[in-house]
TORKOL-4160 file (C-alpha; in steps of 0.2 Angstrom, whole numbers, padded with zeros to 4 digits, m for minus):
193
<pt num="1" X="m0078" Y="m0323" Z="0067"/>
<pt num="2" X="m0089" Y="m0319" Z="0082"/>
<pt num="3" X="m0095" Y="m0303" Z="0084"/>
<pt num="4" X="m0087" Y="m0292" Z="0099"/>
<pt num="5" X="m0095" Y="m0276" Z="0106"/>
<pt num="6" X="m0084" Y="m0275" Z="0120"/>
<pt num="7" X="m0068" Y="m0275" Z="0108"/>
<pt num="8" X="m0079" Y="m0262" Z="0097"/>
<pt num="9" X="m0084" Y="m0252" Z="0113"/>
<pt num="10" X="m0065" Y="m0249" Z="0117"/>
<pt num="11" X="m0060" Y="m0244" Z="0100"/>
<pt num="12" X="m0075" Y="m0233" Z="0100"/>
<pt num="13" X="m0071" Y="m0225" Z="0113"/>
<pt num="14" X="m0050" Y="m0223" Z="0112"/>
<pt num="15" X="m0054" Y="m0215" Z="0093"/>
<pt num="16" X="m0066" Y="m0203" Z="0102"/>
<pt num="17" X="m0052" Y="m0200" Z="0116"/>
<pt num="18" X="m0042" Y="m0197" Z="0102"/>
<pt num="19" X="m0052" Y="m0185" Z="0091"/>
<pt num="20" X="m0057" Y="m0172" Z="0106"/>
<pt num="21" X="m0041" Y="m0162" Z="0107"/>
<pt num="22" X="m0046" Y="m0156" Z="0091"/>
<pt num="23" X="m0052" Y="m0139" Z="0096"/>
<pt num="24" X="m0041" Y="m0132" Z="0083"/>
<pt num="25" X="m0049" Y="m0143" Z="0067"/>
<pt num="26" X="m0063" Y="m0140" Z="0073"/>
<pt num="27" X="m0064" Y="m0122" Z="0075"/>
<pt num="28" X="m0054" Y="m0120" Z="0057"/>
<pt num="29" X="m0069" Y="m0130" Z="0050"/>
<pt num="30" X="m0081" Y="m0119" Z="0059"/>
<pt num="31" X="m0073" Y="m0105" Z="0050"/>
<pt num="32" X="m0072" Y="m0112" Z="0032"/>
<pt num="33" X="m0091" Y="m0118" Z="0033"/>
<pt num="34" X="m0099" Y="m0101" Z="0039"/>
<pt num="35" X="m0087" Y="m0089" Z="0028"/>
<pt num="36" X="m0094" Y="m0100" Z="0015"/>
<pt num="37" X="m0112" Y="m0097" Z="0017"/>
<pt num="38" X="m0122" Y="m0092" Z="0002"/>
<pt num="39" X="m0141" Y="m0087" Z="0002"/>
<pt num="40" X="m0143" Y="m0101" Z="m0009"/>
<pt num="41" X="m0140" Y="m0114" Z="0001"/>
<pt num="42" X="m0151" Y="m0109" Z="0017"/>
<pt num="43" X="m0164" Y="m0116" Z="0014"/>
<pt num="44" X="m0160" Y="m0132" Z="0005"/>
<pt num="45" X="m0148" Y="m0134" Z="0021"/>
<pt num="46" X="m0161" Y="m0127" Z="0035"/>
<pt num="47" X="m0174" Y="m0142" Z="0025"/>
<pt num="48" X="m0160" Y="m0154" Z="0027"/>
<pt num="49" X="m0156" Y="m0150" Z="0042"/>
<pt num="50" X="m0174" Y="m0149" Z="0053"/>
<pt num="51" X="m0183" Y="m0162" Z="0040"/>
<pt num="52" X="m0172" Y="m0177" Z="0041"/>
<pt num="53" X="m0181" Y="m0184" Z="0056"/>
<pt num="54" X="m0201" Y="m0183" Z="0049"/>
<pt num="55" X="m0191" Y="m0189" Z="0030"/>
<pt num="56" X="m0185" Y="m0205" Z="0040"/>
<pt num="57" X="m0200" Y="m0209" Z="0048"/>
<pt num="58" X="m0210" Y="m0207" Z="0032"/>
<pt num="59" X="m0200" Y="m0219" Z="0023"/>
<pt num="60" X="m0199" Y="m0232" Z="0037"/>
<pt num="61" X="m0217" Y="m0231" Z="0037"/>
<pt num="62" X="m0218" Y="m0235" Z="0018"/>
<pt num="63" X="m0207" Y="m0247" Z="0019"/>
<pt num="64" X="m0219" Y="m0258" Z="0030"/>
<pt num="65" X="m0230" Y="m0258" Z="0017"/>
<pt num="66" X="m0217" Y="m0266" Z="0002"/>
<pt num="67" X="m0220" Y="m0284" Z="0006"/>
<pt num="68" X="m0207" Y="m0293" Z="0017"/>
<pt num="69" X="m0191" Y="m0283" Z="0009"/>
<pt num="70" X="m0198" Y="m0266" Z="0018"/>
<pt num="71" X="m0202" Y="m0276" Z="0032"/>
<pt num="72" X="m0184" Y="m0283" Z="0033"/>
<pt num="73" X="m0174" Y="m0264" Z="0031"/>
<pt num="74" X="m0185" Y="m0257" Z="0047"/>
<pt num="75" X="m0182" Y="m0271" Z="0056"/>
<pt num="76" X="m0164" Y="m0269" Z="0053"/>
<pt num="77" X="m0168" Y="m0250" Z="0053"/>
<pt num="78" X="m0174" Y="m0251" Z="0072"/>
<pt num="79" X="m0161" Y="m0263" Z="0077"/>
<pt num="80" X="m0148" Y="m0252" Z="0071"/>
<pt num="81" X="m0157" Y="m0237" Z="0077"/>
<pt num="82" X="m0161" Y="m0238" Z="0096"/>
<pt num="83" X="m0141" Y="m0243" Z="0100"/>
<pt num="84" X="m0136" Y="m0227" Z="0089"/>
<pt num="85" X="m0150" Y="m0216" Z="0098"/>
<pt num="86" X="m0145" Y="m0223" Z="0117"/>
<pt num="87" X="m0127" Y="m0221" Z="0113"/>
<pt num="88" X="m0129" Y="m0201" Z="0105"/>
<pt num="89" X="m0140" Y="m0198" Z="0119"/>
<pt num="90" X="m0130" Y="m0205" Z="0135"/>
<pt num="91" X="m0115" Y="m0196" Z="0126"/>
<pt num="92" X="m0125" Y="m0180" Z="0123"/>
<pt num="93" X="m0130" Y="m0180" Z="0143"/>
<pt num="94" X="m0113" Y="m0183" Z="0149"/>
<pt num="95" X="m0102" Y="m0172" Z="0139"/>
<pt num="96" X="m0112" Y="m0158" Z="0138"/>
<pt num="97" X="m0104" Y="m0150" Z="0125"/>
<pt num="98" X="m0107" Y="m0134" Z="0120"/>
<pt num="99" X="m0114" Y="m0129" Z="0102"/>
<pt num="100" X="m0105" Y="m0118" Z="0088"/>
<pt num="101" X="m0120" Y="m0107" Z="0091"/>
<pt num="102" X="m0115" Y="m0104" Z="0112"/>
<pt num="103" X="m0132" Y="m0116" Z="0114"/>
<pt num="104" X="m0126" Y="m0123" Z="0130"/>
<pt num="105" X="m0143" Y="m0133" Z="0137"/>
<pt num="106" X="m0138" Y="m0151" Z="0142"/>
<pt num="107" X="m0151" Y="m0161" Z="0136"/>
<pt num="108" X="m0148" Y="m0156" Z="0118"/>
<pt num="109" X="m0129" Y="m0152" Z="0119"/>
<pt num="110" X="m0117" Y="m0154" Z="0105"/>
<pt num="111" X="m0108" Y="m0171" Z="0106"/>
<pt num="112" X="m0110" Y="m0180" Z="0098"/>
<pt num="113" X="m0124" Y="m0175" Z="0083"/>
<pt num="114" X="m0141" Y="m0187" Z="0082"/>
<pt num="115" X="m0144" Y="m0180" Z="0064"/>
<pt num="116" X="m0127" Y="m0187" Z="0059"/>
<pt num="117" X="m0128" Y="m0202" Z="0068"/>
<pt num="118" X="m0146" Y="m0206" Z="0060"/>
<pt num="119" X="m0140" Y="m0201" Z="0044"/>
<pt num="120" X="m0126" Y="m0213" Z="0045"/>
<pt num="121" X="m0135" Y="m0228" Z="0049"/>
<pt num="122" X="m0149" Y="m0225" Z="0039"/>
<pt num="123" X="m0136" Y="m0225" Z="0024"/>
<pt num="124" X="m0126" Y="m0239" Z="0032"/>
<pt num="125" X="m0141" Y="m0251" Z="0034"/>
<pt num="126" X="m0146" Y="m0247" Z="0016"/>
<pt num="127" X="m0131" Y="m0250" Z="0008"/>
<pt num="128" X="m0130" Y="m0267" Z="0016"/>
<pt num="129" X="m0148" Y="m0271" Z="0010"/>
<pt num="130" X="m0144" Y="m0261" Z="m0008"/>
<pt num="131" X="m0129" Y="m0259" Z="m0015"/>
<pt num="132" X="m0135" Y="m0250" Z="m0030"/>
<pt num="133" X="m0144" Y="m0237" Z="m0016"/>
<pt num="134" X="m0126" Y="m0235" Z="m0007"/>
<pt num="135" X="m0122" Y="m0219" Z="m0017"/>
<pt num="136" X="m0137" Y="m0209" Z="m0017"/>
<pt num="137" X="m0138" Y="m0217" Z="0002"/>
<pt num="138" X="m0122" Y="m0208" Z="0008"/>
<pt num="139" X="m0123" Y="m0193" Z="m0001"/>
<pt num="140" X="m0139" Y="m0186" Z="0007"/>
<pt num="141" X="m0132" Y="m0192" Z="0025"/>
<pt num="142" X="m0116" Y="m0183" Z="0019"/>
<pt num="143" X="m0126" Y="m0168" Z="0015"/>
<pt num="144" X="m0138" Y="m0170" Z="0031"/>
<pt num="145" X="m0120" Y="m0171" Z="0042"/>
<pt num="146" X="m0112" Y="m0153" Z="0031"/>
<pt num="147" X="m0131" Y="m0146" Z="0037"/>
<pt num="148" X="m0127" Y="m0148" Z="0054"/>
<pt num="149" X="m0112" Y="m0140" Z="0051"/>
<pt num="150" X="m0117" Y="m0127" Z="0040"/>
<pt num="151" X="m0132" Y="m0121" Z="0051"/>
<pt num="152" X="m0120" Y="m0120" Z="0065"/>
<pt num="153" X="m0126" Y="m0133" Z="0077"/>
<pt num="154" X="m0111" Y="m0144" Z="0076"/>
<pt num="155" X="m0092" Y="m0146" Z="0077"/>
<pt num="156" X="m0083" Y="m0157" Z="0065"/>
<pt num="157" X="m0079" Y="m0170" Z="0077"/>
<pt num="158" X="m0097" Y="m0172" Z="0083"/>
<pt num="159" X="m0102" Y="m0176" Z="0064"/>
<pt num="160" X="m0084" Y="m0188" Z="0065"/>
<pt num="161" X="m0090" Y="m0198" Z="0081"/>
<pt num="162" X="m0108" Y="m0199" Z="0074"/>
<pt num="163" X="m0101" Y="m0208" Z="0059"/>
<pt num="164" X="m0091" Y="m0219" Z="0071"/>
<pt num="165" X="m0108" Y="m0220" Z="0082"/>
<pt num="166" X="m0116" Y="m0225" Z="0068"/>
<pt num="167" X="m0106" Y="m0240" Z="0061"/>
<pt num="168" X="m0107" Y="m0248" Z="0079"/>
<pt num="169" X="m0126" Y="m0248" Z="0079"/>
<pt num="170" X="m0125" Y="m0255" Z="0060"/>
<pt num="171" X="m0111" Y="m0268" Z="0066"/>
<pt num="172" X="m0122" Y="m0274" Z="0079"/>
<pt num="173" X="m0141" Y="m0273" Z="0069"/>
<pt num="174" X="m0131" Y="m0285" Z="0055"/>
<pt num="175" X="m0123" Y="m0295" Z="0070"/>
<pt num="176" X="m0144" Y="m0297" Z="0077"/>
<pt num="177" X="m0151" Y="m0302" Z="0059"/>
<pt num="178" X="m0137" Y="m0316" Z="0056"/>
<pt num="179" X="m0143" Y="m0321" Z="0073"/>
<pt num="180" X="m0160" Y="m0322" Z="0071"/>
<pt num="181" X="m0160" Y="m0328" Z="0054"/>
<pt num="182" X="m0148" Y="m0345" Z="0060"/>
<pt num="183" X="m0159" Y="m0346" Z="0074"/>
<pt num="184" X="m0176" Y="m0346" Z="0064"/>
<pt num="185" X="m0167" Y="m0357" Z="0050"/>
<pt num="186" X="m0169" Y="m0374" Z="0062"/>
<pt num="187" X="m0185" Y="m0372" Z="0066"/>
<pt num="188" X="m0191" Y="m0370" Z="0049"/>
<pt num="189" X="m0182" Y="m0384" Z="0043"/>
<pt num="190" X="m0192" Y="m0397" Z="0054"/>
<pt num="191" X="m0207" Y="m0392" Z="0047"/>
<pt num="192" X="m0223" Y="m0393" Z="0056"/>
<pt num="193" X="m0226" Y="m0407" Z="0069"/>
């Protein structure tokens, strides 16, 4: 079955149609986070929240250094990546949604969330590359995703469309591999000349 971003595009895009009259959830989710705050979950969720950038840089960097497997995962990684990053940006310019917090400055506004959406990938790619990893995978983007709601710097539904944001750029980053790979497989079956 061939791979079809324009038919992912559109269903992207009618589930987010879809999802934005949901003020309401959003607000009753905004309501049960913060009356749930506890002093003991500030700082693990503010370390979640404004590390998970410098963490996923780390590890890709480590990851270039484990032989041809680590290689592999941030190629894969970057492919998934920059689709997911251009999308949450565009999205982010062009909405200009407001945060929980009142923040209302453009180029950082609320929808959809980049935290999320890098989170989400990062788990996606990894669980296509390391089943056994899938668990622990999701479960710190789960928690990195509740930060962003939990520090008050997102809506439900920008965590929501960053897990939809997300599975498009890993759709397509798998898409590119299978590509490359069938496209490499040719030429190194002739051998050298």
């Amino acid at each position: 079955m061939p791979f079809r971003l324009p038919s992912l595009a559109r269903a992207g895009t009618l589930a987010l149609v879809l999802a934005w009259p949901c003020q309401t959830i959003d607000d009753a989710a905004r309501a049960w986070v913060q009356a749930h705050r506890t002093p003991a979950l500030e700082t693990p969720m503010r370390v979640l929240s404004d590390k998970s950038r410098a963490v996923l840089i780390a590890g890709g960097v480590v990851a270039l250094f484990a032989g041809s497997a680590g290689r592999a995962f941030v190629l894969e990684s970057v492919l998934a990546l920059v689709p997911v990053n251009a999308v949450v940006e565009t999205l982010k310019w062009t909405l200009d949604r407001t945060r929980p917090d009142g923040d209302t400055n453009r180029r950082n506004s609320s929808f959809p969330s980049s935290h999320a959406a890098n989170a989400f990938a990062m788990a996606g790619v990894i669980t296509r590359r390391w089943r056994r990893a899938a668990i622990p995978a999701w479960l710190v983007a789960l928690a990195v995703a509740y930060s962003r709601l939990y520090m008050d710097r997102h809506w439900l539904s920008d965590v929501a469309a960053a897990l939809l944001v997300a599975a498009g750029g890993v759709l397509l980053a798998a898409w590119l591999i299978r590509r490359l790979q069938r496209h490499r497989e040719p030429s190194e079956a002739a051998g050298p000349a």
